[in-house]
FITIKOL-171919 format. One record per residue: x, y, z of N, C-alpha, C, CB in turn. Coordinates in steps of 0.001 Angstrom, whole numbers, plus 500000, padded with zeros to 6 digits. Glycine has a CB too. Layout:
<pts>
XYZXYZXYZXYZ...
</pts>
This chain:
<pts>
847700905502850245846277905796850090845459904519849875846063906759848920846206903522848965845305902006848961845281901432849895845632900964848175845718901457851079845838900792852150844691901205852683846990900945852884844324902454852876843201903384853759842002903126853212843375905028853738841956902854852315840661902485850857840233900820851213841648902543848670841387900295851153841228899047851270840841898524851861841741898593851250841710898927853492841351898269855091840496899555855964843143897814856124839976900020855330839030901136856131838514900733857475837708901487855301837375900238856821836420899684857842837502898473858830834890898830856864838322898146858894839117897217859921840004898092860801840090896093859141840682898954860066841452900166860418840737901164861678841591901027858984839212900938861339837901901911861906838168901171863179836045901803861126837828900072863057836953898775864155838315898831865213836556896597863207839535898527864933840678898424865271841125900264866390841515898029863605840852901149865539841131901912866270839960902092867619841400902967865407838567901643867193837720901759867734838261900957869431836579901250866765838219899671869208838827898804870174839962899211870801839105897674869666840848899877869954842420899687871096842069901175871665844556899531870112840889902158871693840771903652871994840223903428873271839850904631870981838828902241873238838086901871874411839291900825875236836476901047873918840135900471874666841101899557875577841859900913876575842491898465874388842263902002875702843188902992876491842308903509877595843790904274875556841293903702876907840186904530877824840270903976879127838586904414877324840083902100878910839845901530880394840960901542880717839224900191880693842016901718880481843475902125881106843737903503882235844397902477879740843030903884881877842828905545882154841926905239882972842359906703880959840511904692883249839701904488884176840445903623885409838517903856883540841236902271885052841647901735886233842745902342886982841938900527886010843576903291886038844388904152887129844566905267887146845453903932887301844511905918886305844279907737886373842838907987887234844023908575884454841655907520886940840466908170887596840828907215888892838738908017886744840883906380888951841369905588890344842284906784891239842536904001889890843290907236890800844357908647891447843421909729891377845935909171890409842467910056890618841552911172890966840594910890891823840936911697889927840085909591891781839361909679893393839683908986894316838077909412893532841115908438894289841444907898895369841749908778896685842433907176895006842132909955896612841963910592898025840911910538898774842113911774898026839620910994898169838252910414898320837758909495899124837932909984897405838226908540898337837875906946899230838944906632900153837791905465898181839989907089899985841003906740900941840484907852902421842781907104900132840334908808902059839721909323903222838279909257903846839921910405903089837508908387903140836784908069903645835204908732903677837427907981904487835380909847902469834319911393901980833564910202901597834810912936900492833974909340900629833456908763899412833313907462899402834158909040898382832197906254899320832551905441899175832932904733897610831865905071899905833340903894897138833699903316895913832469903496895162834187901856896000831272903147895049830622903011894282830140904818894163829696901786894633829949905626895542829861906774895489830928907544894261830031907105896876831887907005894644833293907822893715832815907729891755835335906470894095832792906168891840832364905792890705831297906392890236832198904666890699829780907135890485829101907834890185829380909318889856828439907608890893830095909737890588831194911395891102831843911278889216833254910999893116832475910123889217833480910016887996832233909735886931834859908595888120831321909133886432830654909002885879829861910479884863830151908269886748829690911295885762829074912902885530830052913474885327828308913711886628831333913745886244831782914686886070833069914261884895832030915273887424833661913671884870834392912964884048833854913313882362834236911397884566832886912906882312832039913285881370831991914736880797830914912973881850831945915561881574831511917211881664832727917544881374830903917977883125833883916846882212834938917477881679835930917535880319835482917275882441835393916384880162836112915792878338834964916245877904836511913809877743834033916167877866833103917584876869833380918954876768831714917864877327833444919744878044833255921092877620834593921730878310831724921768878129835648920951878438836759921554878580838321920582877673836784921706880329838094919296876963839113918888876912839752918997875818839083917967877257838697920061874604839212920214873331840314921041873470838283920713872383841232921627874498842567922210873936843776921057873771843105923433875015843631920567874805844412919233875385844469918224874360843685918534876683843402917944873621842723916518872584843961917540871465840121916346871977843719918398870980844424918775869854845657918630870238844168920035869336846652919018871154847766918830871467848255917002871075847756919369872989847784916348871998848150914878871521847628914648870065847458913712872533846531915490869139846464914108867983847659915568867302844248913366866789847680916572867225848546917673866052850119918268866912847230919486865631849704918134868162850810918515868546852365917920868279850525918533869637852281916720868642853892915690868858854435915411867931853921914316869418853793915010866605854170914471865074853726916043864198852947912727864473854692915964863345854421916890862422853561916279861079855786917495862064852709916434861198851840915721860010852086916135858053850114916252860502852709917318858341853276917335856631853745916171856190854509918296856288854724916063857000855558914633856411855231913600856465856608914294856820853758913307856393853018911827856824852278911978855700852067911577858381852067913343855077851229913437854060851083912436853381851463914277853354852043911765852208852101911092850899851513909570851760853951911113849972852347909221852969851663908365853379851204908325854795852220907447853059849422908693854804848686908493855838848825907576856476847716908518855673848884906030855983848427904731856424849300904648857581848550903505855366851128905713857181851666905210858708851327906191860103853437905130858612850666906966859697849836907564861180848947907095861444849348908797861343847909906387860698847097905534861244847835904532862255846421904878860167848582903656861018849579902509862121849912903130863171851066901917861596850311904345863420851021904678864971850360904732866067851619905888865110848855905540865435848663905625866295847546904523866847848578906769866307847212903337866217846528902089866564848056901495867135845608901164865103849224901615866907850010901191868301850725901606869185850625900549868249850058903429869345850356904003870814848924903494871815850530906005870717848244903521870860846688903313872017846982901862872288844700903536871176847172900613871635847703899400872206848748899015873510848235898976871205849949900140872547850419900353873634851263900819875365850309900163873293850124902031874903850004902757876161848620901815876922849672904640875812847823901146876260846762900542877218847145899572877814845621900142876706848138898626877205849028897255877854849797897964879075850361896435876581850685899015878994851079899004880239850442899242881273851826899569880336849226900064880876848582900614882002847735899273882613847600901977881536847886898166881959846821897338882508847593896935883602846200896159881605848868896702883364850039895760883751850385896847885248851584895581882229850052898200884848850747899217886079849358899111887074851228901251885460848260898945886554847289899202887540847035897888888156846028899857886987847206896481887688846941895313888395848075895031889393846739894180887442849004895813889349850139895994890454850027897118891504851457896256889760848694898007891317848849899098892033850107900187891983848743898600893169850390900037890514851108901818890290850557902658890104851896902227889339850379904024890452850033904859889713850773904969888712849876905795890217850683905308887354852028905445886493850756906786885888852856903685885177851705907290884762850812908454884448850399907916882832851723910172884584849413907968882606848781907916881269849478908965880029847191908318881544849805910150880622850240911006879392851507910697879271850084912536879468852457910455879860853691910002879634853679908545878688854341909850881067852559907535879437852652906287878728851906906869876805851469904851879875850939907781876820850213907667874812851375908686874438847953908569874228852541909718875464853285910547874696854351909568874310853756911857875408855097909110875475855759907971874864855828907206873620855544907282875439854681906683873689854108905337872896853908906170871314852265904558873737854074908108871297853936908158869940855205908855869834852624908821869320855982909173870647857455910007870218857916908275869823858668911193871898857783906973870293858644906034869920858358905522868198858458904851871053857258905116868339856771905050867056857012906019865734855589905046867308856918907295866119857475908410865228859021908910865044856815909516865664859512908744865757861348908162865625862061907303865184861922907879866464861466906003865458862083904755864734860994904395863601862350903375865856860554904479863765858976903786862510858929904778861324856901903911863370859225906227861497859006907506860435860578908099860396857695908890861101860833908781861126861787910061860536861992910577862495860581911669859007863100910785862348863332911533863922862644913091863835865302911735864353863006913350862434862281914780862022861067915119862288862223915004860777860156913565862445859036913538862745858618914087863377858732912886862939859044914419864427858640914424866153858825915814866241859708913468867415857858916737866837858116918534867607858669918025868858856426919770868023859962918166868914860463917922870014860331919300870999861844917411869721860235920152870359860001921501871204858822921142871920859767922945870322857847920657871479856715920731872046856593919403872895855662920970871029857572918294872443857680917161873847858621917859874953858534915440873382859060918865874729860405919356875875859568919896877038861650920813875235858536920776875988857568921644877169856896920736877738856469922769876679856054919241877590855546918297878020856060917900879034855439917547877315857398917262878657858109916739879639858511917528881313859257916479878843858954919300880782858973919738881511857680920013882241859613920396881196856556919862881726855375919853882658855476918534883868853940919674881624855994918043883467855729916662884409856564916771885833856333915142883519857899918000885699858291918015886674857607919070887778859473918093886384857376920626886820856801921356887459855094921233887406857375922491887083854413920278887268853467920257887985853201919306889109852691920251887263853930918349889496853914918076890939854198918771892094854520917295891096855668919761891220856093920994892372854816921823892897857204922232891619853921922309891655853119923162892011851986922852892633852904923758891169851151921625892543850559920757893117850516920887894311850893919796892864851970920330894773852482920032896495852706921401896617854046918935896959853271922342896284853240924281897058851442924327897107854160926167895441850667924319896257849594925029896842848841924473898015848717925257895881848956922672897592848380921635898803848870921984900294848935920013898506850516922266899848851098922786901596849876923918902145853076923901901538850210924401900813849736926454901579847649926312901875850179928549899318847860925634901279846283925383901251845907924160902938845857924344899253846534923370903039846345922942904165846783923526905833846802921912903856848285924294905096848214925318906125847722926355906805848655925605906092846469926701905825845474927516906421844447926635906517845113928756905710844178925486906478843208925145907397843695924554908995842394924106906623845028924247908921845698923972910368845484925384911073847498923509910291845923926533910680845533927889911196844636928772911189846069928453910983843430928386910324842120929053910483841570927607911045841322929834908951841393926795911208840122925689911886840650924842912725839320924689910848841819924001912463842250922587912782843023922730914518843534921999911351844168924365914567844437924590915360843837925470916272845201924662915102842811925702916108842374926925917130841388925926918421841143928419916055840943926902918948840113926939920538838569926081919953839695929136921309837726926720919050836953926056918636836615925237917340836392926624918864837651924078917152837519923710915395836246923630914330837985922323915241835388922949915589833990922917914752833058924106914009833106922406915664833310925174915434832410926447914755833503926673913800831926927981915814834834927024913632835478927411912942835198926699911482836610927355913545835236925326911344835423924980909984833680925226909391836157923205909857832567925369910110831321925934909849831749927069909276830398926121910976832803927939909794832964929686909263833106929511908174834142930714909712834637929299907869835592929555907170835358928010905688837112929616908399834683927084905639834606926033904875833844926262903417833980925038905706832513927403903729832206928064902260832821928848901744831227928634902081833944929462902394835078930185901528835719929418901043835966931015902075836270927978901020837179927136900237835974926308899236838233926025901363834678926352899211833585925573898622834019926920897638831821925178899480833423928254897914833172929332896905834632929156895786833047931061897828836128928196896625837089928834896148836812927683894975838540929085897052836428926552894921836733925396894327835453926010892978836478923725895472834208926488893825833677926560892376834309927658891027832163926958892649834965929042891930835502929996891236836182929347890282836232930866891940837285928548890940838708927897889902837954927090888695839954926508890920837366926484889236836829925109887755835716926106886796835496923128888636835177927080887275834300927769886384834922928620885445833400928504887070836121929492886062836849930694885442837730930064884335837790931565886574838358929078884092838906928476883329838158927769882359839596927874883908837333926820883237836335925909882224835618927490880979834560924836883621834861928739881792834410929561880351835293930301879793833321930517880452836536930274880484837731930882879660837983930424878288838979930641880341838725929031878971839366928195878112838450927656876778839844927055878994837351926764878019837343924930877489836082925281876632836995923313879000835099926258876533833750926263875955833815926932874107832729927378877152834710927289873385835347927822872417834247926981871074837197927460872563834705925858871820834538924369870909832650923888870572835427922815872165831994924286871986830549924234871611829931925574871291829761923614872717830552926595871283829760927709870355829663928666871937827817927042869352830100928815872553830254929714873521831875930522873866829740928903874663831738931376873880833044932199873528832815933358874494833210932728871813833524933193875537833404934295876556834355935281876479833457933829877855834602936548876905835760937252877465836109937342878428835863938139877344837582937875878917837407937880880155836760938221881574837898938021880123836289939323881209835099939948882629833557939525882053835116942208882894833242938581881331831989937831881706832691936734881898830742937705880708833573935887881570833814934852882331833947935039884026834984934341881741834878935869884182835346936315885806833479936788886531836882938278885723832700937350886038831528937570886440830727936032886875830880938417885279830697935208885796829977933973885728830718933361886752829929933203884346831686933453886680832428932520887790832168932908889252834037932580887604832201934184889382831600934481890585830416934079891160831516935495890611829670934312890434828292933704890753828077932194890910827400934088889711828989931175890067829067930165890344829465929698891558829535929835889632830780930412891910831598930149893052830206930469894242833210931321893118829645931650894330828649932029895303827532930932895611827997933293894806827005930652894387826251929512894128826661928175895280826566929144892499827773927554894593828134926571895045828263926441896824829254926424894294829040928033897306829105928371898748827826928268899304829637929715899020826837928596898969825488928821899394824959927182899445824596929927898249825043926665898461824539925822898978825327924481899589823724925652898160826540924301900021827577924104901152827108924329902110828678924758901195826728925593902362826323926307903847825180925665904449825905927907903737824128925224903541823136924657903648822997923070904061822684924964902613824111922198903287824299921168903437825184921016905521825165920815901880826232921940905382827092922172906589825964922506907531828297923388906447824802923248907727823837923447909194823634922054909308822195924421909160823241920673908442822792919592909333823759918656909412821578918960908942824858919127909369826006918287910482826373918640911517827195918075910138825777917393912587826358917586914102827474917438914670825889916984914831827757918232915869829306918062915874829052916584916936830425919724916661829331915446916642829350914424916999830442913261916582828280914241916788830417912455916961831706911699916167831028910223915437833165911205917517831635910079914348830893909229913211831880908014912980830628910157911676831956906365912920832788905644912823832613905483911158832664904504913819833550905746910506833405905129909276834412904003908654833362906161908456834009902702908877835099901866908325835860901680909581835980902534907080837480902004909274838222901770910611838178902930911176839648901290910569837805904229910871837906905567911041836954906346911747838006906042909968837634907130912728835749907936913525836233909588913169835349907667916212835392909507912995834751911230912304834904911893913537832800911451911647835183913325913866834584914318914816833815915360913786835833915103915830833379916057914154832644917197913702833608917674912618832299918304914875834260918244912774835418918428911654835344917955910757836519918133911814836187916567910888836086915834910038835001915640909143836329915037910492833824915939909854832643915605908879832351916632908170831410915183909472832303917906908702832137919251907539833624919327906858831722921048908421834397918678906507835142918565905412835160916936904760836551919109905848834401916511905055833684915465903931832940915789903451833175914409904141831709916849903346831331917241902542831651918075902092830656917261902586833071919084902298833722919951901810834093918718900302835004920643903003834503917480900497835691916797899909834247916540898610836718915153901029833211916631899053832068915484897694832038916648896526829731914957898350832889918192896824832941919140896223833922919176895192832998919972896980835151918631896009836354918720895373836112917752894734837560918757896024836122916352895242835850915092894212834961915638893128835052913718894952833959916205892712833366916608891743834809917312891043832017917512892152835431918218891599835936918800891039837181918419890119835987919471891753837802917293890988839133916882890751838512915742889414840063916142892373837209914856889107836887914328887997836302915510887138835991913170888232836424916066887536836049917356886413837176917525885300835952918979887260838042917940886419839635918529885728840493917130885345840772919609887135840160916333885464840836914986885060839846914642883811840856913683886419838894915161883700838358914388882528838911915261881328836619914230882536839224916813881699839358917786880780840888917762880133838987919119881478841790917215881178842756916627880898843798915188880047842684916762881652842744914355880766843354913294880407842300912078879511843971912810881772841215912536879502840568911837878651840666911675876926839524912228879000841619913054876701842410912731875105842892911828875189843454913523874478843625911404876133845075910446875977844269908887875193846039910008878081843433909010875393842247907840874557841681908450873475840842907317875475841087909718873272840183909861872164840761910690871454838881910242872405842460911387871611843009912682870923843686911169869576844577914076872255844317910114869733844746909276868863843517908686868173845618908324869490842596908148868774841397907536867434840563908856866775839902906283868248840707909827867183840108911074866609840650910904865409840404912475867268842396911067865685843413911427864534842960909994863442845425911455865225842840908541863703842163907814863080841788907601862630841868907557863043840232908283863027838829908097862019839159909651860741836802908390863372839649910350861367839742911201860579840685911444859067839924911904861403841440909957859335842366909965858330841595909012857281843871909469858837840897907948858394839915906973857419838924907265856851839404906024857901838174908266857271836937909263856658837415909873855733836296910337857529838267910507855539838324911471854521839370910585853403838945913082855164839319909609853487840213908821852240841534908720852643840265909598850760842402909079853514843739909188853479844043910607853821844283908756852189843584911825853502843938913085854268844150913528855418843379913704854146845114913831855748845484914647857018845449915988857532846461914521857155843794916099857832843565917463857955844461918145858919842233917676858307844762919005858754845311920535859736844406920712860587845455922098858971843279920392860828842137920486861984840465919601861429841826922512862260840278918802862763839358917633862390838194918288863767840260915625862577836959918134863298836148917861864298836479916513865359834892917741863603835640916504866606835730915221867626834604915074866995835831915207869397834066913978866364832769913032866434832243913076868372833387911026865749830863913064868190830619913184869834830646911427870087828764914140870382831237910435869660830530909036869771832193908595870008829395908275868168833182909563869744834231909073869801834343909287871377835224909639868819834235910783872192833969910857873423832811909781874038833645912215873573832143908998873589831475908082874182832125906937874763830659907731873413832355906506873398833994905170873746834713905768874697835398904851872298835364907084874821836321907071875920835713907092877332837217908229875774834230907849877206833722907732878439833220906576879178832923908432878432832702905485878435832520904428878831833703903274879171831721904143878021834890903428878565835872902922878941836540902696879863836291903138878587836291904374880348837177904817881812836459904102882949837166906654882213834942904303882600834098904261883525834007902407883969832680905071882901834275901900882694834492900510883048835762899774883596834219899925882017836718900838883565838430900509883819838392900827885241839743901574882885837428901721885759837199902246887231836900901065887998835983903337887404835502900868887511834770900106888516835600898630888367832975900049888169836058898221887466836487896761887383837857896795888200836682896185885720839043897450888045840208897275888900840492898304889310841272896756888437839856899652889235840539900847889847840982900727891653839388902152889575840463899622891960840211899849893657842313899791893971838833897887894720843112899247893181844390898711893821845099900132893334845110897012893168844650901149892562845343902199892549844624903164893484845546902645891208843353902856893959843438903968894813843354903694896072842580904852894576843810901940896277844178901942897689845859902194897921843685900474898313847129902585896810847730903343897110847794904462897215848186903194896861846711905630896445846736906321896582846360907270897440846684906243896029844931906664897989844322906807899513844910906442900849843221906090899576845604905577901074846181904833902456847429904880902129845730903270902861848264904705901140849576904350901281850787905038901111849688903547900677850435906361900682851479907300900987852014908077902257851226908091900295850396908381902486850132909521903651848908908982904356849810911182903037848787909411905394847227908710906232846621910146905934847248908103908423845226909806905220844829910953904754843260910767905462845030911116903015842847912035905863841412912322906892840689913744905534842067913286909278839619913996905761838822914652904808839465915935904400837465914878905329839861916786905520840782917811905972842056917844905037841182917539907478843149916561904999844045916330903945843444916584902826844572915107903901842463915334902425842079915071901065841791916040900734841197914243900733840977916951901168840547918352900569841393918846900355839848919229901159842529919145900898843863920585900452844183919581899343845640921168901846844276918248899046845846917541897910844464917696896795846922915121898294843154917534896841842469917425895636842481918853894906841023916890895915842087919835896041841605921142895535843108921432894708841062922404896921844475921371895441845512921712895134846004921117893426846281921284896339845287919524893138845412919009891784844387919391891203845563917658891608843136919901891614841898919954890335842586921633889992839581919835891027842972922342890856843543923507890308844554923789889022844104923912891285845775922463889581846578922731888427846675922015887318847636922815888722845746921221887757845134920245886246844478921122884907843609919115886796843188921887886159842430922400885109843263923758884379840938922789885757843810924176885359845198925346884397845887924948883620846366925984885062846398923741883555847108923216882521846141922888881378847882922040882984844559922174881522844146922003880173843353923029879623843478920861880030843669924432880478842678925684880161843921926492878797842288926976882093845402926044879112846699926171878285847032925283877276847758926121879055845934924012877438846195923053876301847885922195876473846094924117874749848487922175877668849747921638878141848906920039878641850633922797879576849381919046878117848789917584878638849604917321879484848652916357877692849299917962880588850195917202881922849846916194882880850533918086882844850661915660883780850685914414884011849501914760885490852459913700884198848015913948885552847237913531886524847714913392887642846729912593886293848666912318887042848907911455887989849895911979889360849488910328887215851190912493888412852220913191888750851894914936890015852811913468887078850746915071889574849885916074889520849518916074891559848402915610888173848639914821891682848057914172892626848900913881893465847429913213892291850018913196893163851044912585894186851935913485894887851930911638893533851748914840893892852702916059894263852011916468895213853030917208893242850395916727895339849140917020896302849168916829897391848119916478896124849393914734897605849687914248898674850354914429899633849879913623898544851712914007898751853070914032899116853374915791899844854041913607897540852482917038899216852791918811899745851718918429901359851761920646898134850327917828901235849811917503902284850492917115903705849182916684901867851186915680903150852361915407904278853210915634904828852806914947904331854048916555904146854792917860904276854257918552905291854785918709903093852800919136905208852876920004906406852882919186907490851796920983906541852830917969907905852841917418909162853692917081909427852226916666909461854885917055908588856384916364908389856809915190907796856904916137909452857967915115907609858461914059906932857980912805907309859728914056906999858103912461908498857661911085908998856394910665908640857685910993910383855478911913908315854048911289907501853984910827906480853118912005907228854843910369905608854750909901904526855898908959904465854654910871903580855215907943903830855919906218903794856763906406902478854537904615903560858095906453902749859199906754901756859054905738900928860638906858902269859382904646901377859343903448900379858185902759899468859711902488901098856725903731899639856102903539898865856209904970897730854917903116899547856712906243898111856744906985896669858287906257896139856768909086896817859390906030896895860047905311895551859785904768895218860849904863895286858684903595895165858673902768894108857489903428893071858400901218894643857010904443893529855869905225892407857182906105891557854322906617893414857925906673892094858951907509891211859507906495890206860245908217892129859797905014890362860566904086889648859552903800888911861271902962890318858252904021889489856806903273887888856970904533886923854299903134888492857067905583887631857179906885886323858525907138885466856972908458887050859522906314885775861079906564885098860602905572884228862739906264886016860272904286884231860235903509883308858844903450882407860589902371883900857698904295882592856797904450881797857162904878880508856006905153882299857803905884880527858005906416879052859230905413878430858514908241879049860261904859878683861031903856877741860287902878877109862037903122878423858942902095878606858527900697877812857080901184876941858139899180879130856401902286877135855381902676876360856301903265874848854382903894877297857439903656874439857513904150873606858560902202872788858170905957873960859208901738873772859315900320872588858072899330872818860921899207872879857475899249873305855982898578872805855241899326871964854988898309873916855280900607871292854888900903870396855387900429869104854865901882870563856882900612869404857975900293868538857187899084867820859498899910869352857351898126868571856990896801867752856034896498867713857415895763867982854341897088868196852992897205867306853299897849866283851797897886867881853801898928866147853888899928864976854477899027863662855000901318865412855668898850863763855881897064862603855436895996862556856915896319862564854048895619863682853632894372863302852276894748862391853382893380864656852081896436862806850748897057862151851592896849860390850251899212862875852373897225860294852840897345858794852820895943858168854384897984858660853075894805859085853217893880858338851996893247857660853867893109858990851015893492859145849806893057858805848899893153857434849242893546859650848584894831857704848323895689856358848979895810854898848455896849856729850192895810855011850687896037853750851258894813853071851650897052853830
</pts>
């Protein structure tokens, strides 16, 4: 407790800094993998994306990410046994946010995707095993984590297949593609607004004083979804079927009414990434300030300060624009050759099972999430569409995320003790 009394205000400043360090960790390669289909296909340009992530990113760690935020700061550590002494959950978690943000700097200036929730889960199962008590740790509840990481790429890549396979068979393959994707394109607009609405008033709104049930949520969502179709339809009459060079790339008609199919999903996919993965920065300095505010106590349930979501939002947003471009020029060009048509089935297919996972409060992997998207995309065209030797070396950035995020915690976590005490 004298420690918390003592070094408060440094303890504050400290978590403050290494939260906005994770944050920009999370901006240069998680939101980089959420809009890199985007820019890789060519919907979006960079600075466009970066605005897309700016709003929606935002919206989504506001009014959907409080199930998810509680999972990382109450879920992984059992906090009884930290009781007598707070000061070492503070320490942990000022060196999971250190370092889970070091690797990510190190994974994104190399162009890995690596996944952020694996690197802050890591970085606190290590710290809470060797630094506390093995007892420490709900391993039940890292088992279900972990197992998220496998089955949500599976599910990812099944819906991306099934989802691109009906646009190869309602638009891509038929007699007339253009009128066709005019038909059939506000039914996948209506589908994208349904999914992010029905969950977002399910789940994510609890937290600002809105509390739906199920058939006014399912109602609202409808209307949203309608909403959104309608005005798609509107945007889709003034595209000509003509062909458009963008970059190295030429548009046909198609192509172009599913680029603006894609400025939908990109909204969507920083939606469900913000609702997701923007704890992985503000669910540990939450746990923080909250231990330093209240003297040393470890509440059973803490408000989010809204200023703590500020730091994370500005973080990301600065981790984006400064190096995000080398994760999402693997993620755009270097798996799969991806056209608006792709990008749309692998985004819609991850903003889906993103936002289901943080509508369940399960922190699953973005990243893992996206690549499963891709990788189900390429699939339907076959194997040969996708460059093998660039997902092994993304499968080898995700085997070794969780060993070196959980011993670089290891040894912030004892240099935090030495410092302080």
């Amino acid at each position: 407790m004298d420690i918390i009394i003592n070094y408060g205000p440094y303890l504050l400043i400290s978590g403050c800094v290494f939260g906005f360090f994770m944050a920009w960790g999370i901006g240069a390669n998680d939101v980089a993998n959420a809009m890199g289909t985007s820019v890789g296909a060519r919907a979006l340009t960079l600075s466009q994306a970066i605005l897309v992530a700016c709003i929606f990113e935002f919206a989504g760690a506001y009014l959907a990410g409080g199930e998810v935020t509680s999972t990382i700061r109450k879920g992984i550590i059992d906090p009884s046994l930290l009781a007598d002494t707070p000061e070492l959950l503070v320490f942990g978690m000022l060196a999971s946010l250190l370092a889970a943000g070091s690797w990510l700097l190190i994974a994104s200036y190399n162009g890995w995707p690596v996944s952020t929730t694996h690197s802050i889960v890591g970085a606190i199962v290590g710290f809470a095993a060797v630094g506390i008590s093995v007892d420490a740790v709900s391993w039940d509840k890292v088992i279900s984590i972990v197992s998220s990481w496998i089955v949500s790429p599976l599910m990812a890549g099944t819906i991306s297949f099934l989802i691109f396979r009906t646009v190869q068979h309602l638009i891509l393959n038929t007699d007339d593609p253009f009128r066709n994707a005019k038909k059939y394109v506000p039914a996948y607009m209506f589908l994208v607004g349904f999914v992010i609405s029905m969950v977002t008033l399910l789940k994510g709104l609890k937290h600002v004083g809105l509390d739906l049930n199920f058939t006014e949520s399912l109602q609202y969502s409808i209307l949203i979804g309608v909403a959104i179709a309608l005005l798609g339809s509107l945007l889709l009459k003034r595209v000509k079927n003509i062909s458009q060079q963008r970059g190295d790339v030429t548009f046909d008609g198609v192509e172009r009414v599913f680029a603006v199919l894609m400025i939908f999903t990109a909204c969507a996919m920083a939606f469900a990434h913000g609702s997701n993965d923007v704890a992985n920065a503000v669910g540990p300095l939450a746990a923080i300030v909250s231990v330093v505010q209240s003297g040393g106590e470890i509440a059973s349930k803490s408000t989010m300060p809204w200023w703590i979501l500020l730091v994370g939002g500005i973080g990301i947003i600065a981790g984006l624009a400064m190096l995000g471009y080398k994760v999402i020029e693997t993620i755009g060009k270097n798996i799969t050759e991806l056209t608006p048509s792709r990008g749309f089935a692998a985004e819609l297919a991850a903003a889906t099972t993103v936002v289901l996972a943080s509508g369940t409060g399960l922190p699953i992997s973005t990243t893992h999430t996206l690549v499963g998207a891709v990788l189900g995309v390429g699939l339907a065209r076959g194997l040969s569409a996708i460059d093998l030797n660039v997902v092994g070396r993304i499968f080898l950035s995700w085997l070794v995320t969780l060993p070196v995020g959980a011993g670089l915690s290891i040894i912030f976590f004892f240099m935090m003790k030495g410092i302080f005490s």
